[in-house]
Short mmCIF file of the C-alpha atoms (twelve columns), coordinates in Angstrom:
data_MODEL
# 
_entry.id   MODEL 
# 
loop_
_atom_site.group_PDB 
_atom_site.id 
_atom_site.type_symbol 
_atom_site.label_atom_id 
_atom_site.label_alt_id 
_atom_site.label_comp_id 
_atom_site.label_asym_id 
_atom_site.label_seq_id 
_atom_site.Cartn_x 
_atom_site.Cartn_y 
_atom_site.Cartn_z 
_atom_site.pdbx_PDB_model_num 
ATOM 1   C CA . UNK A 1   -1.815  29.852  -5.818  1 
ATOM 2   C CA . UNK A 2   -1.685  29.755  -1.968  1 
ATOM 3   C CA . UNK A 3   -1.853  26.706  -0.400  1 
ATOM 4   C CA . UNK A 4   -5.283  27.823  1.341   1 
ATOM 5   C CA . UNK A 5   -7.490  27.894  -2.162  1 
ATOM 6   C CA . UNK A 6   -6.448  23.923  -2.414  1 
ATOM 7   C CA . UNK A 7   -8.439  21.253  -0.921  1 
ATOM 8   C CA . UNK A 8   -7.263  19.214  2.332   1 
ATOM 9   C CA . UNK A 9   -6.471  16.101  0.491   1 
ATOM 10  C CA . UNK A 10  -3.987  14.074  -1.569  1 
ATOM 11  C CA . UNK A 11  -5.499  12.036  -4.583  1 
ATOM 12  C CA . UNK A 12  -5.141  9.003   -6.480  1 
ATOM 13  C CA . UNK A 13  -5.896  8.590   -10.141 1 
ATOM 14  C CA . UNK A 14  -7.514  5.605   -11.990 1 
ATOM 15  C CA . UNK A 15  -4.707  4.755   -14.500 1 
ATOM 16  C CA . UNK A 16  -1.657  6.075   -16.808 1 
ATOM 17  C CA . UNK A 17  -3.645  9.081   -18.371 1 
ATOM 18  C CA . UNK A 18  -5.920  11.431  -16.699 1 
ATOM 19  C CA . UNK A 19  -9.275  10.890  -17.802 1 
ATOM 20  C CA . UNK A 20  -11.766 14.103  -18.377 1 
ATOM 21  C CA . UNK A 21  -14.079 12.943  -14.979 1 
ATOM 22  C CA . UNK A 22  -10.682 13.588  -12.860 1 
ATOM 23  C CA . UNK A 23  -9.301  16.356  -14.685 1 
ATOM 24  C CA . UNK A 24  -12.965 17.866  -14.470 1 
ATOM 25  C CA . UNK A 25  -12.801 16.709  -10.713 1 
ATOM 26  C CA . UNK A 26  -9.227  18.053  -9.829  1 
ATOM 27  C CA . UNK A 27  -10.186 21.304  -11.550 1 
ATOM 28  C CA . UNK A 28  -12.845 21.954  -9.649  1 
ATOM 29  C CA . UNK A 29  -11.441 20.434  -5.902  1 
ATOM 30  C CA . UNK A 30  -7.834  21.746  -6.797  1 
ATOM 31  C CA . UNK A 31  -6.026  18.730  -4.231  1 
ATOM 32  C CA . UNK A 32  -3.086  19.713  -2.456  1 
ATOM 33  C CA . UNK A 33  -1.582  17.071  -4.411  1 
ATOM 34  C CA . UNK A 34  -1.405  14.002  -5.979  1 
ATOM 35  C CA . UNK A 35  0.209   9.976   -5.423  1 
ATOM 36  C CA . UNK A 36  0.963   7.432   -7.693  1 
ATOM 37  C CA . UNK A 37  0.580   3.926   -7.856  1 
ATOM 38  C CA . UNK A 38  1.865   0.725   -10.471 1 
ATOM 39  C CA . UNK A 39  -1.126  1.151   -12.139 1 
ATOM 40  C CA . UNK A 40  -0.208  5.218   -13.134 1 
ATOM 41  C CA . UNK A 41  3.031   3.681   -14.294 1 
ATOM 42  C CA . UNK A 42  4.543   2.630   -18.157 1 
ATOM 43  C CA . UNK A 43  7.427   5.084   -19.618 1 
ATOM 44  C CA . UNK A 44  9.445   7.589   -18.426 1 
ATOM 45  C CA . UNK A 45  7.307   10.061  -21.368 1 
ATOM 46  C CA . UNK A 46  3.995   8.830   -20.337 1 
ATOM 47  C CA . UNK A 47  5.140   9.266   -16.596 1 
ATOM 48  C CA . UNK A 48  5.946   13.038  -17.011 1 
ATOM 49  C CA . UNK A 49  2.825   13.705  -19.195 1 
ATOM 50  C CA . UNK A 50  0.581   12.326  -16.635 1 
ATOM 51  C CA . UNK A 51  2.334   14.975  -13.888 1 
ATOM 52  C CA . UNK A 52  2.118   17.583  -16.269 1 
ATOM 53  C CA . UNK A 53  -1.649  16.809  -16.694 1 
ATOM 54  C CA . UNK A 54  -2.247  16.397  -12.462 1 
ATOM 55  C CA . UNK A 55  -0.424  19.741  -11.902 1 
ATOM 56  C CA . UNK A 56  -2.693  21.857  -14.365 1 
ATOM 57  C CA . UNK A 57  -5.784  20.240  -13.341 1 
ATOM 58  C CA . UNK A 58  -4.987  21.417  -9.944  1 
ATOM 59  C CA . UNK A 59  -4.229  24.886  -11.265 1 
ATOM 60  C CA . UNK A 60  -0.638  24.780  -9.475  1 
ATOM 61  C CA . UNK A 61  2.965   23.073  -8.932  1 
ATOM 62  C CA . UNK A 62  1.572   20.553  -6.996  1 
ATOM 63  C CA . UNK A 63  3.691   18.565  -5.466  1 
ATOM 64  C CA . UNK A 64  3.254   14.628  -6.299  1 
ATOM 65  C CA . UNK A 65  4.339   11.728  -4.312  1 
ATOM 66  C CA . UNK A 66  4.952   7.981   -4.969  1 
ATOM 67  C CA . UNK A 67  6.364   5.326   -2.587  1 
ATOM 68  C CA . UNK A 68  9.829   4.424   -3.595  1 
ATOM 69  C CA . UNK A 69  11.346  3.031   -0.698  1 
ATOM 70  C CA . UNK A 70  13.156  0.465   -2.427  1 
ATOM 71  C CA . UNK A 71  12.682  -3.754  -1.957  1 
ATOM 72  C CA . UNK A 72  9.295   -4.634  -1.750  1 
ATOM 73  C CA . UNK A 73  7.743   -1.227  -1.459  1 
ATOM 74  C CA . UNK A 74  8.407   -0.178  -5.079  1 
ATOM 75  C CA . UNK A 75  6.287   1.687   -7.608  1 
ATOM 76  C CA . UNK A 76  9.057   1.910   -10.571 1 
ATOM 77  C CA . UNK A 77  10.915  -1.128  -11.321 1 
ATOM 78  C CA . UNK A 78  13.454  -2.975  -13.702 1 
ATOM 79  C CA . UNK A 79  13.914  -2.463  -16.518 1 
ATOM 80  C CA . UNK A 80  13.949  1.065   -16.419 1 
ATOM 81  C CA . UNK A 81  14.450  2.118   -13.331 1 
ATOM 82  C CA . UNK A 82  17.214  0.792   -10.683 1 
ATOM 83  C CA . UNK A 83  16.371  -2.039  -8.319  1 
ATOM 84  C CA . UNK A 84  17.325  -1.476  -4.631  1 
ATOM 85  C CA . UNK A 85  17.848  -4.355  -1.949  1 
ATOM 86  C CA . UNK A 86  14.758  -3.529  1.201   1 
ATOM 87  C CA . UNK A 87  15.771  -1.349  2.979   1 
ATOM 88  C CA . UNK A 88  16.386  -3.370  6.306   1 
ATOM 89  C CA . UNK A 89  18.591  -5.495  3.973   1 
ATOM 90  C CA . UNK A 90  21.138  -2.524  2.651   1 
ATOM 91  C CA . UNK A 91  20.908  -1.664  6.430   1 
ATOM 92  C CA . UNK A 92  22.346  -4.442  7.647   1 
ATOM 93  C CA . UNK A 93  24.835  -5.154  4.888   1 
ATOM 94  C CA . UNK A 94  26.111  -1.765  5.246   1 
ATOM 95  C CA . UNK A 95  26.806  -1.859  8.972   1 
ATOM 96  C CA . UNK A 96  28.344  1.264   10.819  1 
ATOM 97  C CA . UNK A 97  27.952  2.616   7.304   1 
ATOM 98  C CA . UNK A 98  24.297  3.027   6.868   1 
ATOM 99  C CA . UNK A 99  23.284  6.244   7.138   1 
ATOM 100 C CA . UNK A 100 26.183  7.126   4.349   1 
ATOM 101 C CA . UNK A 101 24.732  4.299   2.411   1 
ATOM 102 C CA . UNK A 102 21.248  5.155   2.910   1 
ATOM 103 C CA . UNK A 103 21.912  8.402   1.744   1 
ATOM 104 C CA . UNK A 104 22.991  8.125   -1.215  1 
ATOM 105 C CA . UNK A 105 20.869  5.882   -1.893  1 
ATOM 106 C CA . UNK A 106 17.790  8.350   -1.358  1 
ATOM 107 C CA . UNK A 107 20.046  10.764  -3.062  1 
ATOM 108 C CA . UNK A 108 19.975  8.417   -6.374  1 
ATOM 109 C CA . UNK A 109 16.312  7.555   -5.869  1 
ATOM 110 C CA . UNK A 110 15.376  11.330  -5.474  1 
ATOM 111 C CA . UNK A 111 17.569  12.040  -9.162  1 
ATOM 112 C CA . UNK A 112 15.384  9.354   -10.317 1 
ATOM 113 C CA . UNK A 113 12.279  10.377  -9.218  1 
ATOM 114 C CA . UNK A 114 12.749  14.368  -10.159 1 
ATOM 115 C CA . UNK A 115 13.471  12.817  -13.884 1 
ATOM 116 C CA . UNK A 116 10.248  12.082  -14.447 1 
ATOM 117 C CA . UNK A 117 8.048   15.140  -12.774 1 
ATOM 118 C CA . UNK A 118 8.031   13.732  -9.341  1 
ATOM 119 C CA . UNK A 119 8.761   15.371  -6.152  1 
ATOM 120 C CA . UNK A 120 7.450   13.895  -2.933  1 
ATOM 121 C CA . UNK A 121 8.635   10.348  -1.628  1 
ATOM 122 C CA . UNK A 122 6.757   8.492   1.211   1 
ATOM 123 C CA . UNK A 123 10.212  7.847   3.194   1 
ATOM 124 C CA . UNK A 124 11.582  7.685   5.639   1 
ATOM 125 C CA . UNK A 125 9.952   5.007   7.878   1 
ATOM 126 C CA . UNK A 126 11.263  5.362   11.396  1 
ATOM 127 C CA . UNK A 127 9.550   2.513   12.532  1 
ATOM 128 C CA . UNK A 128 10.926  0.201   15.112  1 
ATOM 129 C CA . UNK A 129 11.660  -2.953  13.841  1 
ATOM 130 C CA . UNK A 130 10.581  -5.710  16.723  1 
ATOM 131 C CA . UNK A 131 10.263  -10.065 16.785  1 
ATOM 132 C CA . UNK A 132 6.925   -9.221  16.137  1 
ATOM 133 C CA . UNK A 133 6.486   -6.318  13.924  1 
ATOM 134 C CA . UNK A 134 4.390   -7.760  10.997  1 
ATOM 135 C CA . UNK A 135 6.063   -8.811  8.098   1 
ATOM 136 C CA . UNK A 136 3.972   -5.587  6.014   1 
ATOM 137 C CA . UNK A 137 6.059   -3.566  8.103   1 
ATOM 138 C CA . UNK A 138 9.382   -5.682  9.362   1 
ATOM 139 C CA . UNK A 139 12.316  -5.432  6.119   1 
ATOM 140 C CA . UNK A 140 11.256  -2.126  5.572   1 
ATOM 141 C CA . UNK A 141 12.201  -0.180  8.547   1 
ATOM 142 C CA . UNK A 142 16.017  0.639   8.776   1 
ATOM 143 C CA . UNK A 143 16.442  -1.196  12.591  1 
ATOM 144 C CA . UNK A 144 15.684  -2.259  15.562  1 
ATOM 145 C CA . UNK A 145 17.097  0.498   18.559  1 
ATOM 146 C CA . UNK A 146 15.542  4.409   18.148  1 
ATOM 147 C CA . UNK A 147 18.885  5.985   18.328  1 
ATOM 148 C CA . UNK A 148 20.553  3.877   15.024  1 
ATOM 149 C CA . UNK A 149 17.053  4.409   13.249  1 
ATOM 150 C CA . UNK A 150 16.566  7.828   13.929  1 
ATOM 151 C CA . UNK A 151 20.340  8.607   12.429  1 
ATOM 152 C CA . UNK A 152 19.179  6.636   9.247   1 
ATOM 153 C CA . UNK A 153 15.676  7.949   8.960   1 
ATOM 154 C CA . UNK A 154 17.670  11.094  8.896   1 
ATOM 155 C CA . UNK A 155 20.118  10.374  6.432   1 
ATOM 156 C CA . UNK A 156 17.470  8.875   4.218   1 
ATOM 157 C CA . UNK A 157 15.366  12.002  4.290   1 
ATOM 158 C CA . UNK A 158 19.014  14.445  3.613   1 
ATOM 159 C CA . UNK A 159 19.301  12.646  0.254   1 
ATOM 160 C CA . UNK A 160 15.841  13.085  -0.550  1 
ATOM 161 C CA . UNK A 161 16.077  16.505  -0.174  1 
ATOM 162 C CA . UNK A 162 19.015  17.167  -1.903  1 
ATOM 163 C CA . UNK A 163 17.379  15.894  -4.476  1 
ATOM 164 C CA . UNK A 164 14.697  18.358  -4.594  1 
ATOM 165 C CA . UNK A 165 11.962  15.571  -3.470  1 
ATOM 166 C CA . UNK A 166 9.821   16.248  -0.452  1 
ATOM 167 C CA . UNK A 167 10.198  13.273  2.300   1 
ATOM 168 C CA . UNK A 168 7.567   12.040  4.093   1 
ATOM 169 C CA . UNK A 169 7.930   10.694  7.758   1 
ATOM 170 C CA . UNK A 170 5.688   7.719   8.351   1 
ATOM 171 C CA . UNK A 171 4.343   5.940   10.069  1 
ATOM 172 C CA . UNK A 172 3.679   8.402   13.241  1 
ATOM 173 C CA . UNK A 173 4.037   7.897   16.233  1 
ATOM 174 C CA . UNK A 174 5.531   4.524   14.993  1 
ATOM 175 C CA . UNK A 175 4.185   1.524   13.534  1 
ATOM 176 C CA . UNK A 176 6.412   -1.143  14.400  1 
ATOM 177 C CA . UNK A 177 4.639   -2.828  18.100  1 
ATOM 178 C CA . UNK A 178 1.921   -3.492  15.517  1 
ATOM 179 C CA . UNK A 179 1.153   -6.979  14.318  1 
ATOM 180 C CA . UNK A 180 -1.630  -7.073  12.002  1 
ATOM 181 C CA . UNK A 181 -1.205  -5.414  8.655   1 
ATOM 182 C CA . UNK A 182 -3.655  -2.134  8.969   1 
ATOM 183 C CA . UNK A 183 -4.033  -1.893  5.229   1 
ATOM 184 C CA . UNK A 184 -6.822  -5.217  6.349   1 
ATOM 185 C CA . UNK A 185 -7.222  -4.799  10.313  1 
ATOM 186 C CA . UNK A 186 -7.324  -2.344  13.240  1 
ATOM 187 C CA . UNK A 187 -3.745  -3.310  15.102  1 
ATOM 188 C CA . UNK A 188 -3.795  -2.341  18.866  1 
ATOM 189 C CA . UNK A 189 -0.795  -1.588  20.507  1 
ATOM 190 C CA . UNK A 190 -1.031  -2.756  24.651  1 
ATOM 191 C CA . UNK A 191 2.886   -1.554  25.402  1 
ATOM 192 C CA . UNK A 192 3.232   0.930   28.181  1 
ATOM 193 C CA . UNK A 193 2.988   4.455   27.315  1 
ATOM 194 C CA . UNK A 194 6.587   4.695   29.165  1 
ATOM 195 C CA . UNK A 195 7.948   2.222   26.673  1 
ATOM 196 C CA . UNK A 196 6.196   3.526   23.966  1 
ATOM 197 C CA . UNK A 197 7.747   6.690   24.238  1 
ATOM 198 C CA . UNK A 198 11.932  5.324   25.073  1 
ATOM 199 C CA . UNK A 199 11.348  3.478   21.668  1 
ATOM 200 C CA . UNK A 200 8.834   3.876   19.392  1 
ATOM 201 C CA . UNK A 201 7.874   7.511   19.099  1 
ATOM 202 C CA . UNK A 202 11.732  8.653   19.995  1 
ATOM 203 C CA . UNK A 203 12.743  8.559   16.221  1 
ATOM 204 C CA . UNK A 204 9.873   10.947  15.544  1 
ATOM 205 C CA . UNK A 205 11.131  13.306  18.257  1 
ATOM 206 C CA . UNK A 206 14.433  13.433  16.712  1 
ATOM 207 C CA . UNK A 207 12.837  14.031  13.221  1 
ATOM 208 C CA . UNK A 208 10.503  16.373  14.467  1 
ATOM 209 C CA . UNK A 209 11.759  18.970  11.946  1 
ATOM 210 C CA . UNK A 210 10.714  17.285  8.680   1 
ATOM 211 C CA . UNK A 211 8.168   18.832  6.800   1 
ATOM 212 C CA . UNK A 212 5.750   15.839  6.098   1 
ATOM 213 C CA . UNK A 213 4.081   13.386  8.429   1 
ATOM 214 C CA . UNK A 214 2.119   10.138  7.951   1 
ATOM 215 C CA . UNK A 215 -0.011  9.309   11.003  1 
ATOM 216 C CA . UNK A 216 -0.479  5.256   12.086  1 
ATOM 217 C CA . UNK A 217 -3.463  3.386   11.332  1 
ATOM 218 C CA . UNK A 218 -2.765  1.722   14.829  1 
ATOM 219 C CA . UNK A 219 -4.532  1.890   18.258  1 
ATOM 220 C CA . UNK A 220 -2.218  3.109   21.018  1 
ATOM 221 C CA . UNK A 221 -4.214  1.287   24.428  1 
ATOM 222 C CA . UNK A 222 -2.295  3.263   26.958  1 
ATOM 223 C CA . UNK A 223 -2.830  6.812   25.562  1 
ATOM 224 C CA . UNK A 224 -6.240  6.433   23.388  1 
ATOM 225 C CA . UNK A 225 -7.775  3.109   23.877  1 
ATOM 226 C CA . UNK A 226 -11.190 4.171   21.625  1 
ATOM 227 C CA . UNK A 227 -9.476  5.352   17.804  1 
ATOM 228 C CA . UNK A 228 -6.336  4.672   16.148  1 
ATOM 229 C CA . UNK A 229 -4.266  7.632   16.183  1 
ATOM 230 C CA . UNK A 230 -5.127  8.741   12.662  1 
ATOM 231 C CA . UNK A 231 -8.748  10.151  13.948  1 
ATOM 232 C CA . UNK A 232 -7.642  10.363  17.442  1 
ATOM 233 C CA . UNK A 233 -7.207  14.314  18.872  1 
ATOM 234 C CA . UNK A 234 -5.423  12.527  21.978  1 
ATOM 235 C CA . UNK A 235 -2.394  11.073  19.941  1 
ATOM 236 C CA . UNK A 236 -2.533  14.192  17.270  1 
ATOM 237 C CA . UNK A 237 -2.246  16.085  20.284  1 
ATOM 238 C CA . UNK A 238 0.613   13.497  20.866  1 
ATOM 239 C CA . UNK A 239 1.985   13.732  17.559  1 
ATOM 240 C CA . UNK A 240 2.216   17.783  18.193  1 
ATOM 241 C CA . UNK A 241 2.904   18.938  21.570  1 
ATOM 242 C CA . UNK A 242 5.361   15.994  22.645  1 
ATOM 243 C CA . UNK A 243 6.689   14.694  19.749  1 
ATOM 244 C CA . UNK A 244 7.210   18.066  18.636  1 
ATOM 245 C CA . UNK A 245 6.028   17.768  14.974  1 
ATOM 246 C CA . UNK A 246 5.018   20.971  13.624  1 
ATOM 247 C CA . UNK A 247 5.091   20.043  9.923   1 
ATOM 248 C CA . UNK A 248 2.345   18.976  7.471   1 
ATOM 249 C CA . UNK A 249 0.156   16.145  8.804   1 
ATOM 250 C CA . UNK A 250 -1.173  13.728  6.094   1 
ATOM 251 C CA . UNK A 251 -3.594  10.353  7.467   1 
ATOM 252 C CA . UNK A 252 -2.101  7.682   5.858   1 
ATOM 253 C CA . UNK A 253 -4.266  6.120   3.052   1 
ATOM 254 C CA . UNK A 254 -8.117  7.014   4.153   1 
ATOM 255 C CA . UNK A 255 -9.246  3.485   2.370   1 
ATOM 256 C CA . UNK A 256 -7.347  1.133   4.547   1 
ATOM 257 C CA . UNK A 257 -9.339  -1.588  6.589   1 
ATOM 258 C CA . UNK A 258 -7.866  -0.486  9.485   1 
ATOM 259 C CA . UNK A 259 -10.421 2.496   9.568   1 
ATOM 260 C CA . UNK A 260 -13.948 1.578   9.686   1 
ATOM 261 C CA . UNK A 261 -17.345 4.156   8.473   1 
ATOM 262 C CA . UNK A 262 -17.879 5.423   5.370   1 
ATOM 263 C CA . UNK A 263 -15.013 7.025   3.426   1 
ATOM 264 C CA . UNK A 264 -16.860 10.254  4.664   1 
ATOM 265 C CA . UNK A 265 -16.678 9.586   8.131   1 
ATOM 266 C CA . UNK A 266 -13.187 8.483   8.066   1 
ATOM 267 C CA . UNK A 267 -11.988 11.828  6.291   1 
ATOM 268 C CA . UNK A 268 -14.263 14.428  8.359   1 
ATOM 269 C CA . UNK A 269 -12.708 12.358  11.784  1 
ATOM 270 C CA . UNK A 270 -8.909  12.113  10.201  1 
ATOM 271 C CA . UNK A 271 -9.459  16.146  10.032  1 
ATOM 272 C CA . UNK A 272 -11.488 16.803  13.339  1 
ATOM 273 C CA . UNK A 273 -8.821  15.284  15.125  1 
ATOM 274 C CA . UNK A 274 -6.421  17.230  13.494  1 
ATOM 275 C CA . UNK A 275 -4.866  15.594  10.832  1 
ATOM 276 C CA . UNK A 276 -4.007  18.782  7.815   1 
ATOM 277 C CA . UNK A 277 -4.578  16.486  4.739   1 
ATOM 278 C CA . UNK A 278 -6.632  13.089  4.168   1 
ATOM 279 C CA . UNK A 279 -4.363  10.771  1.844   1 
ATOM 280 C CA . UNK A 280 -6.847  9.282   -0.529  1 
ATOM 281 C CA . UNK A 281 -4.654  6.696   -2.676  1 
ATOM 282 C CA . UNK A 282 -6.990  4.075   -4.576  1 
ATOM 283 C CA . UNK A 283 -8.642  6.275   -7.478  1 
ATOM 284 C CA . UNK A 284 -11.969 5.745   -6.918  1 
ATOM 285 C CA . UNK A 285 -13.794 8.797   -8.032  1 
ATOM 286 C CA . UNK A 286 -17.056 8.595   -5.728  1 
ATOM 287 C CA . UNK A 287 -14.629 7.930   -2.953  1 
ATOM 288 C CA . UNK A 288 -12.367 11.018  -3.800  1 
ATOM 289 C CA . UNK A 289 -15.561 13.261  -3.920  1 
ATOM 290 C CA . UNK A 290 -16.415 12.040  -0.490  1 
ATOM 291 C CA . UNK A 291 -13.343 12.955  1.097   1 
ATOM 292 C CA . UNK A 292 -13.248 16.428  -0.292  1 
ATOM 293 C CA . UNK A 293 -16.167 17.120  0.321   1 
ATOM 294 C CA . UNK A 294 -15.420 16.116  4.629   1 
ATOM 295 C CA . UNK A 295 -11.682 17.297  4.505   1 
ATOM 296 C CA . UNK A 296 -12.516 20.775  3.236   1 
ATOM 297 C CA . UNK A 297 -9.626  23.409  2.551   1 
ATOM 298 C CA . UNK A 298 -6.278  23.485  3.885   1 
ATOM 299 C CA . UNK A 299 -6.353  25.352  7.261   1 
ATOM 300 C CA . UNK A 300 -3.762  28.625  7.499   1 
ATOM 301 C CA . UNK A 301 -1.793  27.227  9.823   1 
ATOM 302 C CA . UNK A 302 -0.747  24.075  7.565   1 
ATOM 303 C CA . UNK A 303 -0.593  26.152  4.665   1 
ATOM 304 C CA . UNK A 304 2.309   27.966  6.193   1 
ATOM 305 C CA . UNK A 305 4.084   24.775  7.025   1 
ATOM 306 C CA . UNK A 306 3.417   23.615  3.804   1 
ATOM 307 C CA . UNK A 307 4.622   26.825  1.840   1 
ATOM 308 C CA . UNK A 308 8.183   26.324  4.114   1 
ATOM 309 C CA . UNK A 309 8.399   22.610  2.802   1 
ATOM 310 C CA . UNK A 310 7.056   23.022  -1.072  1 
ATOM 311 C CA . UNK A 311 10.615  25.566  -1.557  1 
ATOM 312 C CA . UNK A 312 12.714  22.641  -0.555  1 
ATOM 313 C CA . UNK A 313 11.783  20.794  -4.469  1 
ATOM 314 C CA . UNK A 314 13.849  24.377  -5.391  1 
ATOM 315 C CA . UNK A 315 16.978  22.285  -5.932  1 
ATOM 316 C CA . UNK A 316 19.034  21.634  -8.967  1 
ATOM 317 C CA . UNK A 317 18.746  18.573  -10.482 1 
ATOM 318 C CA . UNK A 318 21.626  16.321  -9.845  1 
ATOM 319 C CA . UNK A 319 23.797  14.433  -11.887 1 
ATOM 320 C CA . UNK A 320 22.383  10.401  -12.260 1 
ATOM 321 C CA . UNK A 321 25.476  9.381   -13.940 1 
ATOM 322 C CA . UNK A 322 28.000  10.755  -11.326 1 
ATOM 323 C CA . UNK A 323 25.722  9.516   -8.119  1 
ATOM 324 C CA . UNK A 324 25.812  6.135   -10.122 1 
ATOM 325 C CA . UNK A 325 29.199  6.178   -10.199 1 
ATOM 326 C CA . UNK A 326 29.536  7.159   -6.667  1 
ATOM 327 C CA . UNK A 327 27.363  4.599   -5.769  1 
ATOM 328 C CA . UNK A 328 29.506  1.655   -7.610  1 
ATOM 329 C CA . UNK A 329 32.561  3.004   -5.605  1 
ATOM 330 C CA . UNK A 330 31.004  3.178   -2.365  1 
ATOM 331 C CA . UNK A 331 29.760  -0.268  -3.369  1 
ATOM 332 C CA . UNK A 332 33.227  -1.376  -4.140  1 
ATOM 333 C CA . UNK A 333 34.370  0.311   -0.233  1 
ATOM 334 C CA . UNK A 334 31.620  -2.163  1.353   1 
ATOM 335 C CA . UNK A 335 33.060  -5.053  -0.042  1 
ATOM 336 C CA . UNK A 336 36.640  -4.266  0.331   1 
ATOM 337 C CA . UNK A 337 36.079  -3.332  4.136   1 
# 
């Protein structure tokens, strides 16, 4: 199925097994694709039944995406899956060795994640990390200087890929200047536009190339003083002609505070300004119906983007065990250095 028969949206389900309204639902708005959240999680089995069930209610390979960045930020957790320090933390402890650490890392994560039927991560974040970046945001970027964090976002989104999971860069143009946590309030950013772009939207220039974006909930006062950049054709217009992204554009999750209107209105402006897809994450089915009904169908021009990006999941499965045991030796290198 071409990407143009499937609806401009990402959705959310209510729990750990589809129930008939949303498979009823899905069938009929086929969603680009899908995320999941703790509450979609319990086993491994019940993990890869509920993909199997998302991917033939859309009527295609879907991809589906879950955010796994590690630390805080973590959808599958001990027991069964592998606990990872945040990522600011393994940056740090890894020193001029980061972006080899970081890589693997992803790498493992990716093995992980392609285990149980999912192939889209919400990583890299290639936000700046400043004194004042809120603490929603702060232990989760990878630094605090564009070049270093640029090199890492990079390395983070390699392994992901050569995993066969789709990376997603967030949180464009950059998140970090913000200090209020947009999943409750509108954060404005006052910085220069000058600074703004030597820092916080360079690491987005240099990962231009990646094949899925996540757009800031976050007023930019220099460029757009009047919408954050998520319903803002200014910074999409930003986002595209001097940042140089050319990939898929996803809002980042349509039900934040940070937005205000109607789920409606939020969707139809995320997509006026020139967003491709409206990320829809909480489950809510009246909500979901609202925002396909305002995003409408993936445009041609995204579909082609996202055609290019959907062939990278067309890689092998890799070996857990032997990343695992890569990982203790590199480990091992760290300490003895």
């Amino acid at each position: 199925m071409s990407p143009t028969a499937c609806g401009a949206f990402i959705a959310g389900c209510q729990g750990p097994v589809l129930q008939a309204d949303e498979q009823r639902f899905f069938s009929e708005t086929r969603p680009f694709g899908f995320i999941l959240f703790a509450r979609n999680i319990d086993t491994p089995d019940q993990i890869r039944a509920l993909c199997n069930d998302l991917r033939i209610s859309a009527g295609y390979d879907a991809p589906i995406w879950i955010d796994q960045e590690g630390g805080r930020v973590a959808r599958l957790r001990p027991p069964l899956w592998r606990d990872w320090l945040p990522p600011l933390d393994q940056v740090r402890a890894a020193g001029p060795r980061a972006a080899e650490v970081m890589r693997l890392r992803y790498r493992i994560i990716a093995a992980e994640l392609r285990a149980l039927g999912i192939d889209g991560n919400c990583a890299p974040c290639a936000d700046i990390a400043r004194p004042d970046t809120h603490e929603i945001l702060y232990n989760r970027c990878y630094g605090t200087e564009p070049g270093p964090v640029a090199e890492i976002a990079r390395a983070v989104s390699d392994g992901l890929i050569a995993g066969g999971v789709l990376p997603v860069l967030k949180h464009i143009p950059g998140h970090g200047a913000a200090n209020l946590d947009s999943h409750l309030e509108l954060p404005h950013v006052a910085l220069p536009r000058a600074v703004l772009e030597a820092q916080d939207f360079a690491p987005f220039a240099a990962l231009s190339d990646l094949p899925f974006a996540m757009t800031a909930h976050i007023v930019y006062d220099a460029i757009d003083a009047t919408a954050p950049a998520t319903t803002s054709a200014p910074m999409i217009r930003l986002i595209r002609e001097q940042i140089g992204f050319q990939g898929v554009l996803m809002s980042d999750d349509i039900s934040m505070q940070a937005l205000s209107g109607s789920i409606a209105d939020r969707s139809a402006a995320a997509m006026a300004a020139g967003c491709d897809l409206v990320l829809h994450c909480n489950g809510d089915l009246a909500e979901m119906q609202a925002v396909a009904a305002n995003a409408g169908k993936v445009s041609e021009k995204a579909a082609r983007a996202a055609v290019a990006a959907l062939a990278l999941r067309d890689t092998p499965a890799e070996d857990a065990e032997m990343l695992s045991k890569d990982w203790a030796a590199l480990m091992a290198d760290l300490a003895n250095d």
